[in-house]
C-alpha positions as CSV (number, residue, x, y, z in Angstrom):
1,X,144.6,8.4,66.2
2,X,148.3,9.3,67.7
3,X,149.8,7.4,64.9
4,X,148.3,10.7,62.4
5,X,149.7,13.5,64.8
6,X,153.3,14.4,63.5
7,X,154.7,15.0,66.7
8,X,153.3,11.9,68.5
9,X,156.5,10.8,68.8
10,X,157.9,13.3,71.2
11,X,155.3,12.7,73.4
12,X,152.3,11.0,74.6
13,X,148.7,11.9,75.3
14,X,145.5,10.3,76.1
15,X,142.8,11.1,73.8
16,X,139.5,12.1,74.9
17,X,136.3,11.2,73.0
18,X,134.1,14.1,72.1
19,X,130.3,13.9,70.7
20,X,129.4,15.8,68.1
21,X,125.8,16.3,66.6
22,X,125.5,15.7,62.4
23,X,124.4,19.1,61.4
24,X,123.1,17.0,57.8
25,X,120.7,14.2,60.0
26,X,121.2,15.2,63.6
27,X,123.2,12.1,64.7
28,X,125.3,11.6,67.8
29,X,129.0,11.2,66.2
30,X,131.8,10.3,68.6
31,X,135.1,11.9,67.4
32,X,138.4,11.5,69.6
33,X,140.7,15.2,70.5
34,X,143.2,13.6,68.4
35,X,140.6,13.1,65.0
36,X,141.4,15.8,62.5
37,X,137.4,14.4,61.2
38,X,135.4,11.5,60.9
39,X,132.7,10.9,59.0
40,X,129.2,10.5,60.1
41,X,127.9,6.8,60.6
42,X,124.3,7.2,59.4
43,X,124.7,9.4,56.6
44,X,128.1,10.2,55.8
45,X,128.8,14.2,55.8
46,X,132.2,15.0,57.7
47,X,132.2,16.0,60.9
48,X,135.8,18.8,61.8
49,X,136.9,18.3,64.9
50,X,138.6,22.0,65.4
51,X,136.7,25.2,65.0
52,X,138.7,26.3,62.1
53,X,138.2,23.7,59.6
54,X,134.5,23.7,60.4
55,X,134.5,27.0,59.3
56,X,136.1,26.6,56.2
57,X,134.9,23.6,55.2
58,X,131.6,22.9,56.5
59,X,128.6,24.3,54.9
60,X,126.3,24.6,58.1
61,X,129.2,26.5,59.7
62,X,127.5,29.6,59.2
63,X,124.7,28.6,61.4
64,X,126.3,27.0,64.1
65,X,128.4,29.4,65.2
66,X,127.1,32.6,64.0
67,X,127.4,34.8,61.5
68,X,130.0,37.1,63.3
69,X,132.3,34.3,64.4
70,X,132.2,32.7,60.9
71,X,133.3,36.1,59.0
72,X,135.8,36.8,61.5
73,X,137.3,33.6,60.7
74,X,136.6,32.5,57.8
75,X,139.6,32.4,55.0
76,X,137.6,33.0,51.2
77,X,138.9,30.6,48.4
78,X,139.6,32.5,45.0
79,X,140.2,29.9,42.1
80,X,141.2,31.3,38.8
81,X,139.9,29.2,36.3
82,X,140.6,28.8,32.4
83,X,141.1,25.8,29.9
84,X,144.4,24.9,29.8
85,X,145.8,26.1,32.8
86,X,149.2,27.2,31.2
87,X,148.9,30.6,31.0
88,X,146.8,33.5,32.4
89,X,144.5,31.5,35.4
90,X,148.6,30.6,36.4
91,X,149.5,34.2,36.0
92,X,146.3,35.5,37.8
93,X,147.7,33.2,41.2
94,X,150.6,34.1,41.4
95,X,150.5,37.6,41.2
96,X,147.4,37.7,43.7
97,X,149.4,36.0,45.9
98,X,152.2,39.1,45.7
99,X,149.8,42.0,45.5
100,X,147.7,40.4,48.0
101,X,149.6,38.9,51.5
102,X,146.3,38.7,54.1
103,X,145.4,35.6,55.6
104,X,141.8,36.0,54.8
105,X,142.4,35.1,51.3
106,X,143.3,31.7,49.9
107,X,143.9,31.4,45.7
108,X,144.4,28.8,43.1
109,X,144.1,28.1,39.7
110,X,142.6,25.4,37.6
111,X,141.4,24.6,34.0
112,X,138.7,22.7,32.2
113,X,141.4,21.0,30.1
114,X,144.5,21.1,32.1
115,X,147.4,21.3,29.3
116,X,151.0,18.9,30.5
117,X,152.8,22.2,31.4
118,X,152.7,26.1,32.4
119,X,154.0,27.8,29.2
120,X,157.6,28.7,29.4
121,X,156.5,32.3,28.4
122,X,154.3,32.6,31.2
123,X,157.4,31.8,33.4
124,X,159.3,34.4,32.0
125,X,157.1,37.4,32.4
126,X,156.5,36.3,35.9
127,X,159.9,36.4,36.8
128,X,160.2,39.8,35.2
129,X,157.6,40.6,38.0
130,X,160.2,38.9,40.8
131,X,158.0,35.5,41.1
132,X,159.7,33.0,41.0
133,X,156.8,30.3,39.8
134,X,156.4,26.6,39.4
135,X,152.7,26.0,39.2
136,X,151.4,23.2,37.3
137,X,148.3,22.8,35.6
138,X,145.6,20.9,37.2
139,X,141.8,20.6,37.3
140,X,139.5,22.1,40.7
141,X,140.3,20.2,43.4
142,X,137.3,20.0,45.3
143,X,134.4,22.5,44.8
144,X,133.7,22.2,48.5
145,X,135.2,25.4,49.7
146,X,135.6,28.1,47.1
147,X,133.6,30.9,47.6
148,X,134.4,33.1,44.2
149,X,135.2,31.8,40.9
150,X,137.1,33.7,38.3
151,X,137.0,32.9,34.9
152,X,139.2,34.3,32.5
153,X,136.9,34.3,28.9
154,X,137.1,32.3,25.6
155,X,133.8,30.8,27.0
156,X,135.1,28.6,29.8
157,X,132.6,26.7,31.2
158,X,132.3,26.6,34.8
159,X,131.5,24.1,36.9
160,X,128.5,24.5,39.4
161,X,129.7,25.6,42.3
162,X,126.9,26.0,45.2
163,X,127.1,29.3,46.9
164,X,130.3,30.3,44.9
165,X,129.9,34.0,43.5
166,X,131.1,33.9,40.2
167,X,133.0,36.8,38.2
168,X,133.6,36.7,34.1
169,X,136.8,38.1,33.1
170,X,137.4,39.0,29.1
171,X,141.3,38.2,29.1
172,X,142.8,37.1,25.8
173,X,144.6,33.7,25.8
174,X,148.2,34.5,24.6
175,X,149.1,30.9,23.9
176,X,151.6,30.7,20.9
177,X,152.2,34.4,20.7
178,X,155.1,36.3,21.3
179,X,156.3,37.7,24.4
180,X,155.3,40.8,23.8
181,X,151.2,39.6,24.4
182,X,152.2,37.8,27.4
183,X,153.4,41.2,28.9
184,X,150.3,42.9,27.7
185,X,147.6,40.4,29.1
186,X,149.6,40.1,32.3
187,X,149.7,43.8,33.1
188,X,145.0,43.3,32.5
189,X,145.9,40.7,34.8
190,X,147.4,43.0,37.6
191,X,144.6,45.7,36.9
192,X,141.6,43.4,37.1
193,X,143.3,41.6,40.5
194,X,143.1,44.9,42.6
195,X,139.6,45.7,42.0
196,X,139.1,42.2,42.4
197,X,140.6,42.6,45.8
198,X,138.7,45.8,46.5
199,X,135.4,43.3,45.8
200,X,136.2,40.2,48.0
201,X,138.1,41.5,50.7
């Protein structure tokens, strides 16, 4: 509806009603220009109104618009996962997201056990590195959408993820040690992200 647009206040435009076809159960669902997504009446699987978020979000995208279209478009989710959260999967985002600026890739960072705060130490060698950083620690978000996981060792489990590609790193947890080990595991960290980059990209 108008009322979700942000900029429906500057101006006004008549939405026009679109039908879509349920790629889950092959129903007719009616979805207005102005619809970010509905959800399908008979069975419930979200319908994306813009090419884009189909892509990224739906898993039949592949096969409705072809494989070439979908790689071309397509922006792969990296999620970095550990337990707490605090320490390297926080380090491991941020400094993907300065060695690695394309728009193809998307990452983030969760943990099993999210801990109540990124340790202070963590913080510190990152801004040594010129990243200013103010991640919290969290738990996935949604698996709908990630296409490679990343753990980090000390036997995190990882959540099934359908057609996620997962990759097992061996990094040492450096939590309660001195500053000295967080320098040391961060600079594995910058090694491991470029060949990591090298394998997704």
């Amino acid at each position: 509806m108008l009322d979700d647009c942000p900029g429906a206040a500057q101006f006004t435009r008549t939405p026009t009603l679109k039908i879509k076809k349920c790629p889950e159960c092959g129903a007719d669902v009616e979805i207005f220009s102005t619809e970010l997504k509905v959800k399908c009446g008979k069975c419930g699987f979200t319908i994306y109104n813009d090419l884009g978020s189909c892509i990224q979000w739906c898993k039949y995208a592949k096969e409705c618009v072809g494989e070439e279209v979908y790689n071309s478009l397509k922006i792969k989710t990296v999620a970095f996962l550990c337990v707490g959260n605090a320490s390297r999967s926080q380090i491991t985002e941020a400094l993907a997201r300065k060695l690695c600026p394309s728009p193809k890739l998307r990452f983030i960072s969760a943990g099993t056990q999210p801990a109540d705060e990124i340790a202070p130490k963590a913080q510190q060698v990152l801004a040594e590195e010129g990243i200013t950083w103010r991640g919290k620690p969290k738990k996935l978000p949604d698996k709908e959408g990630i296409d490679v996981v990343v753990t980090m060792g000390c036997a995190v489990e990882c959540p099934v993820i359908p057609g996620a590609k997962v990759i097992a790193w061996d990094i040492p947890d450096p939590k309660g040690k001195d500053i000295g080990e967080f320098r040391r595991v961060l600079s594995m960290i910058k090694r491991k992200i470029l060949e990591l980059l090298e394998e997704v990209e």
